[in-house]
C-alpha positions in Angstrom: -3.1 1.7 -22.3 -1.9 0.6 -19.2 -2.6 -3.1 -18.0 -3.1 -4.1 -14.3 -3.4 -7.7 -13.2 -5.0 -8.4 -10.2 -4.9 -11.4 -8.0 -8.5 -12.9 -7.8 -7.9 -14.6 -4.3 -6.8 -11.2 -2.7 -10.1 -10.4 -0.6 -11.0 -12.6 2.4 -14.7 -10.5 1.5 -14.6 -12.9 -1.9 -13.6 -12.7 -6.0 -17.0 -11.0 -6.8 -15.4 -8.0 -4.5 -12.6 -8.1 -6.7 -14.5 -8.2 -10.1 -16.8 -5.3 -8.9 -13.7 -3.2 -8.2 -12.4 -4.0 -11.3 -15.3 -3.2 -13.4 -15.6 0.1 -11.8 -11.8 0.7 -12.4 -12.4 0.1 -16.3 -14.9 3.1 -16.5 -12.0 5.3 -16.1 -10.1 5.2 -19.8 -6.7 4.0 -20.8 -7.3 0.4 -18.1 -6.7 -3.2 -19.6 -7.6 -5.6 -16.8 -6.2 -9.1 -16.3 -7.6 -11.7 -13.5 -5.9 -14.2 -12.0 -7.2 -16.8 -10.4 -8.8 -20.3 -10.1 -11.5 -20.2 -12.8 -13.4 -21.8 -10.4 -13.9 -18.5 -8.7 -15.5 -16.9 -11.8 -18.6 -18.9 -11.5 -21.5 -17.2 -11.8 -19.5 -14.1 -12.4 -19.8 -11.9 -16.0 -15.5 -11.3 -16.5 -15.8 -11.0 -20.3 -14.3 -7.5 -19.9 -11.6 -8.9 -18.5 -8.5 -11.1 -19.9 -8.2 -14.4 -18.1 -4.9 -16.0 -16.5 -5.8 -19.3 -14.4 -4.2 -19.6 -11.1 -5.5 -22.3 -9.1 -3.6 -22.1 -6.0 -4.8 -19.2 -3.4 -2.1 -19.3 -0.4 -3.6 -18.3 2.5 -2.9 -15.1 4.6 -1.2 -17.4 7.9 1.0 -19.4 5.4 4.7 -18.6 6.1 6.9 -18.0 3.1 8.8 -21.1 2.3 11.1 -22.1 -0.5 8.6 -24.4 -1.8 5.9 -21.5 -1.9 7.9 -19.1 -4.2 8.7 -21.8 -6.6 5.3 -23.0 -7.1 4.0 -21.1 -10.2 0.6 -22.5 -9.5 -0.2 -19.5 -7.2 -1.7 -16.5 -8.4 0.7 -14.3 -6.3 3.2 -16.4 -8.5 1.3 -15.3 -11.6 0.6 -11.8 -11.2 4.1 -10.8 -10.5 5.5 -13.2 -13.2 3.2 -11.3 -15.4 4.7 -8.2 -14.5 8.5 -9.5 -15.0 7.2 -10.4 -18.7 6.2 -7.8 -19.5 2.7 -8.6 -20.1 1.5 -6.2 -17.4 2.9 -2.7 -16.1 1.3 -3.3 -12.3 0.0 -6.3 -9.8 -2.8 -5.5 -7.3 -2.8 -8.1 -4.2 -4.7 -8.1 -1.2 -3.3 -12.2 -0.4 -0.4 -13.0 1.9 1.9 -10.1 2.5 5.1 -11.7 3.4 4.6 -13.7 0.0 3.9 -10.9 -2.2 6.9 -9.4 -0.7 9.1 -11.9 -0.9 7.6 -13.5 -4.2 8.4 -9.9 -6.1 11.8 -9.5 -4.7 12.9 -13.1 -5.8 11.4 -12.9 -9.2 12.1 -9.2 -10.1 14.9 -8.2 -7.8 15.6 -4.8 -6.7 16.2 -1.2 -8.3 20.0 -0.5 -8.4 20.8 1.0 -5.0 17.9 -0.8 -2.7 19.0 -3.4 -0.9 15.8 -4.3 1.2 12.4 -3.1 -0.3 10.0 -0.9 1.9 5.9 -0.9 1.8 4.6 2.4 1.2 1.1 3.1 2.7 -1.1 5.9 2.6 -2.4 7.5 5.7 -6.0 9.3 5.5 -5.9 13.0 6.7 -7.8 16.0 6.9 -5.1 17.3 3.9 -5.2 14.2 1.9 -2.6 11.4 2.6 1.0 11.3 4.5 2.8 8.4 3.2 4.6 6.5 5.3 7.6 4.0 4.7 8.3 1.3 5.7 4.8 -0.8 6.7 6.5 -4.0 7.5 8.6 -5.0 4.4 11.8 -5.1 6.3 11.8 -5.2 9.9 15.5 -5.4 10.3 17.0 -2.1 9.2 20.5 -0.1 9.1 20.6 3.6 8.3 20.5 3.6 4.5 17.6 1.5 4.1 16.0 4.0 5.9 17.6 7.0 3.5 16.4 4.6 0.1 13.0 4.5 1.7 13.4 8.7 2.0 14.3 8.7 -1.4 11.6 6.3 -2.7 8.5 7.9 -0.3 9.6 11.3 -1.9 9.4 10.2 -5.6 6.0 8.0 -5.1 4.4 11.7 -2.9 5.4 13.4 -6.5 4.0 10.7 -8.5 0.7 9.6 -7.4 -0.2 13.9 -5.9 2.1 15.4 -8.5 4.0 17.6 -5.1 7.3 19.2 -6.7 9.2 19.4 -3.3 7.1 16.3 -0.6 8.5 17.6 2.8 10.2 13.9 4.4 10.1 13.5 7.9 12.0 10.8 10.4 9.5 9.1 12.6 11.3 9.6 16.2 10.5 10.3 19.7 11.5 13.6 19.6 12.0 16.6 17.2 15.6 17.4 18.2 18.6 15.4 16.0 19.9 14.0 18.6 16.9 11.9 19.7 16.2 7.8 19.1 18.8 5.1 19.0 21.7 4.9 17.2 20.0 3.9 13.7 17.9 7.0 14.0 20.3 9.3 14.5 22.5 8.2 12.4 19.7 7.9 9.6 19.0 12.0 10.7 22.8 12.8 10.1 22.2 11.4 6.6 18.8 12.3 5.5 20.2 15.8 6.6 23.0 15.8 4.2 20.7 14.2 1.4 19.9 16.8 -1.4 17.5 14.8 -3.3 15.0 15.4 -1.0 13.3 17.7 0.8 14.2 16.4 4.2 12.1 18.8 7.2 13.8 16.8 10.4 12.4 14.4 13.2 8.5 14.2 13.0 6.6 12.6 16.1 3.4 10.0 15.8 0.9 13.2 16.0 2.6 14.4 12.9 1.1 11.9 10.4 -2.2 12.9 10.8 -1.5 16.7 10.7 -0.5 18.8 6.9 3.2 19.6 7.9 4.7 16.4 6.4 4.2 14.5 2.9 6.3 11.6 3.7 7.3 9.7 6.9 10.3 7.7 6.9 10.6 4.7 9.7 12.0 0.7 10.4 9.4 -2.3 9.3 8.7 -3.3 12.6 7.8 -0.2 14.0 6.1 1.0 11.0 4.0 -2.0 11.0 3.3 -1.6 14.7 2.1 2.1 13.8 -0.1 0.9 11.3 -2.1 -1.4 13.3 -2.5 0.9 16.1 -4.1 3.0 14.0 -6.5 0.6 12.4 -7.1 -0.2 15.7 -8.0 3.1 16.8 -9.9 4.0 13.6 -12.3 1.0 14.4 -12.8 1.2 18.2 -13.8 5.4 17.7 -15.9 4.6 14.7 -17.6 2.1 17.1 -17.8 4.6 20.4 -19.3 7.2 18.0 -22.0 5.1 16.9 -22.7 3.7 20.4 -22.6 7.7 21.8 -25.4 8.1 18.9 -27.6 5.5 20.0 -27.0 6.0 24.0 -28.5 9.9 23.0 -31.1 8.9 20.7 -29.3 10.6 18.0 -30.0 7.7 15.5 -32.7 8.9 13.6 -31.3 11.9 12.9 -30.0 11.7 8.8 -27.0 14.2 9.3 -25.7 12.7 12.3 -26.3 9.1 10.6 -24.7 10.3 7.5 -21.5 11.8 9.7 -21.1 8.5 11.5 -20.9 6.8 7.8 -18.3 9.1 6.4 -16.0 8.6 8.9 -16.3 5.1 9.1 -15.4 4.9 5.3 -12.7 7.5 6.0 -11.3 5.5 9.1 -11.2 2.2 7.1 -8.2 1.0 6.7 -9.4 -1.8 4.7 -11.2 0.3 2.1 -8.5 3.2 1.7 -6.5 2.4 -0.8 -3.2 0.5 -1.5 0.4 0.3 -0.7 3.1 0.2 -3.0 6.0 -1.8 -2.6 9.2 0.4 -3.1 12.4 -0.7 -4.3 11.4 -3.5 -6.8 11.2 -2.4 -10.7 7.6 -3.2 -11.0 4.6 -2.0 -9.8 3.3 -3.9 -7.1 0.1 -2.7 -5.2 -0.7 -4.1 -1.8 -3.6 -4.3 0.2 -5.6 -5.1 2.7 -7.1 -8.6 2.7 -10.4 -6.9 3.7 -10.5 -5.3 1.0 -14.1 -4.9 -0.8 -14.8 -3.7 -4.5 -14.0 0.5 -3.7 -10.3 -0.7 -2.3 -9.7 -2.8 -5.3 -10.9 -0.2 -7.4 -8.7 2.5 -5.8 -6.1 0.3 -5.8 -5.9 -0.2 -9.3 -6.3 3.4 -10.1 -3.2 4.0 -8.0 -1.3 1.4 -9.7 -2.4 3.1 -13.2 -1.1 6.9 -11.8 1.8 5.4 -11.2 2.8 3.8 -14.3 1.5 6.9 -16.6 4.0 9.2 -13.9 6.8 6.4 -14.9 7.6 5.8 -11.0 10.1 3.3 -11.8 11.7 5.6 -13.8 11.9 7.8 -11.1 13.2 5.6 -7.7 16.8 6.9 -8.9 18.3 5.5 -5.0 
């Protein structure tokens, strides 16, 4: 049985979004679910499948990580990784305050021999399935073998959660040729080159994400992060042109052209795809968006529960 605890305050769409996506979790077997939360939040809400850990503090997404923060055990970001370093759960699911997550499971759980900085791992939707890339803004200030841990740790999470024997690990760069980037990325090539626990297939370029050549890209926080919200960003402004193109042609009464527009909005949502993992901490901790509804939570959790029956801990061997 594998138990997931999941932060109540972690959707900006509400807790009921949270409870839904638990409750759908729990008709897959082998789930025990814990919520934590103010009790407060539960109101009006049927959580007797659910075990019950109050929280009553919910820090807000713009709060910036203090000292103060991380000692206050009255959060449930507090509670839901403390649960995890007890033992009392195998995985956390968050969609609260990032940079408090982050920092919040580094403090209390440390990192896995050999990781010095953890990475986010996210997962991008293409027409193969997923590219996963690391780092998503964990750790925007990198040297060359963060970037080889977070090669390591993409490649063992790609086998994990899609069970690929060899994930083909590419260095986000401007070019395809070794020589290209600044000096951190060519010096990260000369490395992940000589690195024979992966399956290393050289520079990849932005178009490459989206495109069945590579499993895993490899890249700094800060870029990472910038890729990610471009993307959102582009995800949302076509899924808007496409609609508007459908109403300008008087295409909207038409069911397959409605339907079309629908599945690519869910496809293109960010919000709704699934979570991020961070890497290099020995717990499972799942990440995602704060708009999160009740399908992200419930993929989410589902992630979190592949992982932990795949022992990925086990696994991130840096």
């Amino acid at each position: 049985m594998t138990r997931i605890a999941v932060d109540l305050a972690g959707s900006e769409k509400g807790a009921h979004e949270v409870i839904a996506g638990a409750k759908m979790a729990l008709q897959e077997k082998g789930l025990e679910i814990t919520l934590v939360g103010d009790p407060k939040l539960l109101k009006e809400e049927d959580f007797s499948l659910f075990s019950f850990v109050p929280a009553p503090l919910a820090i807000p997404t713009t709060e910036k990580v203090s000292r103060e923060l991380l000692r206050n055990s009255q959060s449930s970001l507090f509670q839901i990784v403390r649960l995890v370093k007890e033992g009392k759960v195998d995985a956390a699911v968050s969609g609260g305050n990032t940079a408090c997550f982050v920092a919040l499971a580094t403090s209390l759980l440390g990192t896995i021999p050999g990781v010095d900085r953890p990475g986010i791992a996210i997962f991008l939707p293409k027409t193969s399935g997923s590219t996963i890339l690391i780092d998503a803004g964990a750790n925007t200030a990198c040297v060359s073998h963060h970037l080889v841990s977070y090669a390591i740790m993409g490649s063992a999470l790609s086998q994990a959660i899609f069970e690929i024997k060899e994930p083909r690990v590419g260095l986000l760069n401007v070019g395809s040729e070794g020589n290209k980037g600044n000096d951190l990325y060519r010096e990260t090539y000369n490395l992940l080159k000589e690195e024979r626990r992966i399956n290393f297939v050289g520079n990849v370029e932005g178009y490459d994400l989206f495109k069945p050549d590579v499993d895993v890209a490899v890249v700094d926080g800060f870029t990472g992060n910038c890729l990610l919200k471009a993307a959102e960003g582009v995800a949302e402004d076509f899924a808007v042109f496409l609609k508007e193109e459908f109403l300008r042609k008087n295409l909207s009464q038409n069911e397959a052209v409605l339907e079309i527009q629908s599945r690519f909005e869910r496809r293109a949502d960010f919000a709704e795809y699934s979570g991020g993992f961070l890497m290099g901490v020995p717990g499972i901790c799942v990440i995602i968006h704060g708009r999160s509804g009740a399908e992200a939570h419930r993929k989410a959790i589902i992630r979190a529960r592949d992982a932990v029956e795949h022992n990925l801990i086990l696994k991130l061997k840096v």
